[in-house]
C-alpha positions as CSV (number, residue, x, y, z in Angstrom):
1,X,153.8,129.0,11.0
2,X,153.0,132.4,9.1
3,X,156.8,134.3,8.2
4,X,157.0,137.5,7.0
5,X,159.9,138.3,5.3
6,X,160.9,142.0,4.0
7,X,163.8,143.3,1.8
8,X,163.7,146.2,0.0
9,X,163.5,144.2,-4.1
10,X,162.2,141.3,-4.9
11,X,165.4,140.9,-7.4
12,X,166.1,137.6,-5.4
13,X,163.7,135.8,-7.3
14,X,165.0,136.9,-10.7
15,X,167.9,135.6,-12.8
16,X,170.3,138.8,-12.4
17,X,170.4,139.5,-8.4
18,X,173.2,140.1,-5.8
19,X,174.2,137.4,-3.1
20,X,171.9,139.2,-0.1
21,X,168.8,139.5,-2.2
22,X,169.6,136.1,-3.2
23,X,169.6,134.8,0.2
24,X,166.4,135.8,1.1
25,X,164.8,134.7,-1.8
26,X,166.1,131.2,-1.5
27,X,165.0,131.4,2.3
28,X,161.4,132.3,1.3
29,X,161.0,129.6,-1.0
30,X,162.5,126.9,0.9
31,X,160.1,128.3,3.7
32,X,157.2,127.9,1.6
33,X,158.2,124.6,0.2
34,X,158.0,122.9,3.7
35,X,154.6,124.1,4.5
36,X,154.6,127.8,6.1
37,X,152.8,130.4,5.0
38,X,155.0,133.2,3.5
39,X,154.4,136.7,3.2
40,X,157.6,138.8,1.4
41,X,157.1,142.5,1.7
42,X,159.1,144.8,-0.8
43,X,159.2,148.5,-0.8
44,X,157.4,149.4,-4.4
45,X,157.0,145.8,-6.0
46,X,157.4,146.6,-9.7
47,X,154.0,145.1,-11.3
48,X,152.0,144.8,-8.1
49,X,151.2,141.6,-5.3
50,X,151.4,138.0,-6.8
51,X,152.6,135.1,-6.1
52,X,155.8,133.1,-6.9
53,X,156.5,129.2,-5.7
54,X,154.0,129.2,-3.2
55,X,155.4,133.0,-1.7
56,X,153.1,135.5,-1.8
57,X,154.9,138.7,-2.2
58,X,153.2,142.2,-1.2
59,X,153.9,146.0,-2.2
60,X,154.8,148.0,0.8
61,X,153.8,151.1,-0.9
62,X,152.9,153.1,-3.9
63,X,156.2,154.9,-5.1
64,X,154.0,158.1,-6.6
65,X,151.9,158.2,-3.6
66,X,152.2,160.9,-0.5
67,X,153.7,164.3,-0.8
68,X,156.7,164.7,-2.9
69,X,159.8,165.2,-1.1
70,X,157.9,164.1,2.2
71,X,156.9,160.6,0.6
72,X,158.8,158.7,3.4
73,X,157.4,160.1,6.3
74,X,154.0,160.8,4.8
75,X,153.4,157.5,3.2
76,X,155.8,154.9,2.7
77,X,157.0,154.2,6.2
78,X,153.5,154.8,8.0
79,X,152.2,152.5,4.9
80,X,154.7,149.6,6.0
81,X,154.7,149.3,9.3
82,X,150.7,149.4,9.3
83,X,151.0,146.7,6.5
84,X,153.7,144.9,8.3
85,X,152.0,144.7,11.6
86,X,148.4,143.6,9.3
87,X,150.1,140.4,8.6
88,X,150.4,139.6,12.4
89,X,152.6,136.8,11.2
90,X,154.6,134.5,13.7
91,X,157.8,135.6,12.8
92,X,159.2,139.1,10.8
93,X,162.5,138.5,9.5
94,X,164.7,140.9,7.6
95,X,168.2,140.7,6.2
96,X,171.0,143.4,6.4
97,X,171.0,147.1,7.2
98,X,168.4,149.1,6.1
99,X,165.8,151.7,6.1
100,X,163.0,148.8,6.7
101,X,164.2,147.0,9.0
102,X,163.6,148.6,12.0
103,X,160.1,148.5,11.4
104,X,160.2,145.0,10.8
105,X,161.4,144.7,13.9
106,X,158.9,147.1,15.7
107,X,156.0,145.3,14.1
108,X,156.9,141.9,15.5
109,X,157.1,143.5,19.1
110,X,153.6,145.6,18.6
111,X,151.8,141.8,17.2
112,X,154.0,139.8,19.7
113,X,156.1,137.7,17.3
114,X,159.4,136.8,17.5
115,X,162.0,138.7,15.4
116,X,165.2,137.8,13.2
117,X,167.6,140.5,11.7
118,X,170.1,138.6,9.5
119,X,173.0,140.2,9.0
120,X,174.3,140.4,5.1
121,X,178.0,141.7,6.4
122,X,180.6,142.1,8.8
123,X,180.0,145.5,8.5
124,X,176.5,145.8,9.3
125,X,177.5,145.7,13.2
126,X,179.5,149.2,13.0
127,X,179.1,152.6,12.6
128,X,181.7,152.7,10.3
129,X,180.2,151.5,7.5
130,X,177.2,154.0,8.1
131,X,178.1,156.3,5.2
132,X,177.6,153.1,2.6
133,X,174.7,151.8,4.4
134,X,172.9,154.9,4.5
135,X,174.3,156.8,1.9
136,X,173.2,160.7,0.0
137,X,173.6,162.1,-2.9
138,X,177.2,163.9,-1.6
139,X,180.1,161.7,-0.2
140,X,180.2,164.1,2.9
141,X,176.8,164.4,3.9
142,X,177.2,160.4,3.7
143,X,179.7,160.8,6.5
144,X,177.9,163.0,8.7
145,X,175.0,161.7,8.7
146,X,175.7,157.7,8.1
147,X,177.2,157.4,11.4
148,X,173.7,159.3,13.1
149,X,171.5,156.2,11.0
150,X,173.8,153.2,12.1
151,X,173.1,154.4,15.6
152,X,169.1,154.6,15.0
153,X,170.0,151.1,12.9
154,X,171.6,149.7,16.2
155,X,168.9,150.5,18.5
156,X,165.9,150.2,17.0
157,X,166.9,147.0,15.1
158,X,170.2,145.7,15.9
159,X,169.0,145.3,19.8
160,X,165.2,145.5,18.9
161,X,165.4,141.9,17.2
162,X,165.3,138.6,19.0
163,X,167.7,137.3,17.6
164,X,170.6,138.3,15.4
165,X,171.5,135.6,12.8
166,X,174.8,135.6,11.7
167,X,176.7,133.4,8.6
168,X,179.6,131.7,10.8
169,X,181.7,132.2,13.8
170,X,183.6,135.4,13.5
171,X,180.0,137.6,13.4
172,X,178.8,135.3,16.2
173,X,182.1,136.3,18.1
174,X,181.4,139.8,17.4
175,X,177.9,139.7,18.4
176,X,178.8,138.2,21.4
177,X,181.2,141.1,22.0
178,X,178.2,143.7,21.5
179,X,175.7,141.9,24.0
180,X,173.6,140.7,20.9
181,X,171.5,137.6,21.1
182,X,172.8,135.4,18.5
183,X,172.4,132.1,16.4
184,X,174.3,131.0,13.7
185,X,171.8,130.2,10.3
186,X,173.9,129.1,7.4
187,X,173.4,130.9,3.5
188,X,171.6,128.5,1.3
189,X,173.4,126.9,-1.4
190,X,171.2,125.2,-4.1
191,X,172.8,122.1,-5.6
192,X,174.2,122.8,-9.3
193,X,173.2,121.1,-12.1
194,X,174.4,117.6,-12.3
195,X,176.2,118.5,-15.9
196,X,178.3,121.3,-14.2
197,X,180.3,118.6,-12.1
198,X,181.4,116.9,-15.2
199,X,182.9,119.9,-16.4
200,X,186.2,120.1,-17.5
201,X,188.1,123.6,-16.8
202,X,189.9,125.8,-19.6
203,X,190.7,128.7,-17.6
204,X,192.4,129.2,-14.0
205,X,190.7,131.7,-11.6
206,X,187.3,133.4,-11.7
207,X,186.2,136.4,-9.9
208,X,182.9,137.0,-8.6
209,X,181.4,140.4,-7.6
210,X,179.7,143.7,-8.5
211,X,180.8,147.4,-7.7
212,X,179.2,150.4,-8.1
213,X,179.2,153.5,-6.4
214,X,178.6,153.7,-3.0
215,X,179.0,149.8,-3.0
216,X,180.8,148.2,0.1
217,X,184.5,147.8,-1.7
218,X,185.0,144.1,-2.8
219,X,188.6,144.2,-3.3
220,X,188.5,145.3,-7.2
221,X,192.0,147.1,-6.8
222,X,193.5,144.2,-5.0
223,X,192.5,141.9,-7.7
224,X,194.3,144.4,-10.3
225,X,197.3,143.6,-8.5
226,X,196.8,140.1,-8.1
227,X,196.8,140.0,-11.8
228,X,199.3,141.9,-12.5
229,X,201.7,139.5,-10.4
230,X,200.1,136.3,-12.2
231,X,200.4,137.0,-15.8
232,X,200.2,133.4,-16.7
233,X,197.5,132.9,-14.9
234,X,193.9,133.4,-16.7
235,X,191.7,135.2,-14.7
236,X,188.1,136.0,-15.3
237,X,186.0,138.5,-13.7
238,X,182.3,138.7,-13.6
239,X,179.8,141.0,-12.5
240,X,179.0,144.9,-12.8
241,X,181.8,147.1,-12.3
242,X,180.8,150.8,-12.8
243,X,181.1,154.1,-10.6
244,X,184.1,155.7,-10.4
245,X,186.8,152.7,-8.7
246,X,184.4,150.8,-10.9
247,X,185.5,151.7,-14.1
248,X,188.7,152.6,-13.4
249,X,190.0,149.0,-12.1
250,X,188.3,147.7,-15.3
251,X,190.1,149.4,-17.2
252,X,193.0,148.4,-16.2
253,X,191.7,145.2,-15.7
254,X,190.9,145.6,-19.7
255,X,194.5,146.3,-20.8
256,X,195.6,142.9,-19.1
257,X,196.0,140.0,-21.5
258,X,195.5,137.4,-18.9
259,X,191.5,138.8,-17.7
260,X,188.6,138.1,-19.4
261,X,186.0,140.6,-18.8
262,X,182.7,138.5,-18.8
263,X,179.9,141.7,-17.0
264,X,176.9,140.8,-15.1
265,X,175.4,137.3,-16.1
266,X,172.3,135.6,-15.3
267,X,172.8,133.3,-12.0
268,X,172.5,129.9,-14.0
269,X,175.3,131.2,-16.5
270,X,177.7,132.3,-13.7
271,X,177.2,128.6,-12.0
272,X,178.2,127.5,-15.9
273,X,180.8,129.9,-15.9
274,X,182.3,128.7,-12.6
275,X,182.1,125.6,-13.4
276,X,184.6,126.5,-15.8
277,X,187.7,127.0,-13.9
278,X,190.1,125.8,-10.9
279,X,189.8,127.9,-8.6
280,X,187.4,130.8,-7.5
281,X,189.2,133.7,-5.7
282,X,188.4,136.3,-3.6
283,X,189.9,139.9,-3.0
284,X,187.3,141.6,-0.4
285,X,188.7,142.8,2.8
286,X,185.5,141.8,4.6
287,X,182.4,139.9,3.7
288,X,180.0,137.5,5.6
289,X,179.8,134.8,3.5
290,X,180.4,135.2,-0.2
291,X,177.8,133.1,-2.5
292,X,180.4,132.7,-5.4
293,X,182.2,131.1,-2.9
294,X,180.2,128.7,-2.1
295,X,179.0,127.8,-4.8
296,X,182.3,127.5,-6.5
297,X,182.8,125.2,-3.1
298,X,179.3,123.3,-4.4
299,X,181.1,122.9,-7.7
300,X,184.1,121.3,-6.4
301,X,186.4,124.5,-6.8
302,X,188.8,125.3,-3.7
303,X,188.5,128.9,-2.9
304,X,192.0,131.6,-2.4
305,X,190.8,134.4,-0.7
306,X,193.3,137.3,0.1
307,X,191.2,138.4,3.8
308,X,188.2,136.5,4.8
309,X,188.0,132.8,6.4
310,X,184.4,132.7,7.7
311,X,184.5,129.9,10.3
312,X,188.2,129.1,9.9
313,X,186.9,126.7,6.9
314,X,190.4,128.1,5.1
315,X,192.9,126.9,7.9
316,X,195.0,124.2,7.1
317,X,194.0,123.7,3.4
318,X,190.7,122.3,4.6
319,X,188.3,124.0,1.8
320,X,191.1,126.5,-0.4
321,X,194.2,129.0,1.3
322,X,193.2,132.3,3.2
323,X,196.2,135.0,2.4
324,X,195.8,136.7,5.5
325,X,195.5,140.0,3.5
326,X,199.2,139.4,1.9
327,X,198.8,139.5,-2.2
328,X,201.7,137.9,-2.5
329,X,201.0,134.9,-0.5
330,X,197.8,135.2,-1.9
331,X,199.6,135.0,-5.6
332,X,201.7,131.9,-4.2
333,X,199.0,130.0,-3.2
334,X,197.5,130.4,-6.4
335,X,200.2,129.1,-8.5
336,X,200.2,126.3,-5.9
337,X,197.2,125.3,-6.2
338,X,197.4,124.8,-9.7
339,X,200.3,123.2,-10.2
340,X,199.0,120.8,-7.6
341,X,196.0,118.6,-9.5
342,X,195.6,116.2,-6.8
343,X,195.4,118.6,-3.8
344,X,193.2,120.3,-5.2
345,X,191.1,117.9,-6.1
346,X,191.1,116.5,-2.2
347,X,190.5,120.2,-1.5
348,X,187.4,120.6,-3.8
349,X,185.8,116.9,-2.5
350,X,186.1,118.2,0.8
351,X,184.2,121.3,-0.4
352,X,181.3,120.0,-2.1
353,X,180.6,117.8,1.2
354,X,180.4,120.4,3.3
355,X,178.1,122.9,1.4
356,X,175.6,119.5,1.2
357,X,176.4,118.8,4.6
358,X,175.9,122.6,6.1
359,X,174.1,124.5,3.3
360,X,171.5,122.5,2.0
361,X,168.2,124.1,1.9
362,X,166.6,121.6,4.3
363,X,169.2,121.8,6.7
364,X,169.1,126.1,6.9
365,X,164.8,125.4,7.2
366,X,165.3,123.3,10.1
367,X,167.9,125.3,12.2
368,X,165.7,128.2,11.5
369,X,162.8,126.9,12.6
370,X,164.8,125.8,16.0
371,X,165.7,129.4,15.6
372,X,162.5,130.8,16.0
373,X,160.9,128.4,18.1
374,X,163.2,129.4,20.7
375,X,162.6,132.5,20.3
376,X,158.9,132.4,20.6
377,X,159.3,130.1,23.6
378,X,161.4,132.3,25.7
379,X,159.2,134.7,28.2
């Protein structure tokens, strides 16, 4: 089966890369590895087509071609859709809200191939999060006009695709609510190195994430207050954190005696660095499904998030303690959790079982190929 896959960097299959580019990365690869032939198109590939473990990946367009100002309507969207439908692949698939994937979705219907739009957030289904998706140069153009582009988004992708694929059972829920046809296809989680399981922690809690400016918030002020209330608990916090919340919460963040301020690492030292703690927590109000969670979960490492439970996999202590957006239960369950060795440690078998169980790279190949092949059967 020939897949074409489109994102808008091919970051994914670099050391230093954010969950969603990540994602489809992994998926391409694993793709490949079974036997399909896999095309991944990226708007302005930085040193040109090649290929990389059996993925061939393809420029959408020139960035210093067409007419300055106009470049996107007089040669970078023309350019990929007319490159996109050349492929005349089997399936288009594209991941998250964005200017591209509409005409992923456009040049599956004009070839007559089955499309999947994956979403990358909870977010990604409403209007309201149309100023970050979509953003400008001013905060209030962003609102004005973000809402117009999640509309465009909805229609032309959202309701153009075959099939929506969602990370667990909330977005499936949701899809369901929107009319959305909908199947559930699980992140891929590569297993760690065998080393990092024999790893004994020195420190208590580490959080994963990057914020920047026009960034989807990931809880950074929360986790300021979070440790604030724990000051005998060591917390360490990875990732970028710049624009304007940005560098404010790490300053504060700074000033704290109990946080360690590691910055962006490459993706094999953050698995090391996780590997190095208890517990992994999480402060975003909304997320789909958070790769430091799971592969803190791949690790052994119970996960204390203060708002999200994708699937309901943090009721009743099954994989770590959901806070229901309460920092101080949040805060409690923390200090429980680490006074409490041997739950935890039943707590982080549990974990690692699942992510072979649900997230192994075979496992997301083959429901995705039932995926599609649905798809393509239906009239």
């Amino acid at each position: 089966m020939k897949i074409c896959i489109v994102a808008h960097s091919a970051k994914g299959f670099g050391e230093l890369v954010g969950g969603s580019e990540r994602q489809s990365a992994l998926l391409a690869r694993a793709l490949a590895a079974r036997g399909h032939d896999v095309v991944y198109v990226v708007a302005g590939l930085a040193g040109g087509d090649r290929s990389i473990d059996g993925v061939r990946l393809r420029a959408a367009w020139d960035p210093q071609a067409g007419v300055r100002f106009l470049r996107a309507a007089t040669h970078r969207y023309p350019r990929l859709l007319r490159l996109l439908r050349g492929e005349r692949a089997n399936v288009y698939y594209a991941r998250g809200a964005g200017y591209y994937t509409p005409f992923a979705m456009r040049a599956a219907r004009d070839v007559g191939a089955a499309s999947v739009l994956a979403m990358a957030s909870d977010k990604d289904l409403y209007s309201t999060s149309g100023k970050v998706l979509f953003k400008t140069p001013s905060a209030r153009l962003s609102a004005l006009v973000g809402p117009i582009a999640h509309a465009g988004f909805r229609r032309w992708a959202l309701r153009a695709a075959d099939c929506v694929a969602v990370q667990n059972d909330e977005q499936a829920a949701a899809c369901a609510a929107l009319g959305l046809r909908h199947a559930i296809l699980p992140s891929i989680v590569e297993s760690p190195p065998a080393e990092l399981l024999e790893t004994t922690p020195v420190r208590d809690v580490v959080w994963v994430g990057n914020v920047f400016e026009g960034r989807r918030s990931k809880g950074l002020d929360e986790l300021v207050v979070l440790a604030g209330l724990l000051p005998a608990v060591t917390f360490t916090v990875v990732g970028i954190l710049s624009g304007q919340s940005g560098r404010a919460a790490c300053a504060a963040l700074a000033a704290m005696a109990n946080v360690e301020l590691d910055g962006q690492l490459a993706h094999d030292q953050t698995q090391r660095r996780l590997a190095e703690h208890r517990l992994v927590i999480n402060t975003s109000p909304s997320e789909g499904f958070s790769n430091a969670m799971l592969e803190g979960w791949a690790l052994g490492l119970p996960c204390v998030t203060l708002a999200v439970n994708p699937s309901g996999l943090l009721l009743a202590d099954r994989l770590g303690i959901c806070a229901a957006g309460d920092p101080l239960v949040m805060a409690a369950a923390i200090v429980a959790l680490l006074e409490e060795r041997t739950a935890r440690d039943a707590m982080g078998s549990r974990c690692r079982e699942y992510v072979t169980r649900a997230h192994g790279a075979q496992g997301v190949v083959e429901t995705f190929e039932t995926i599609t092949s649905r798809v393509r059967a239906r009239p």
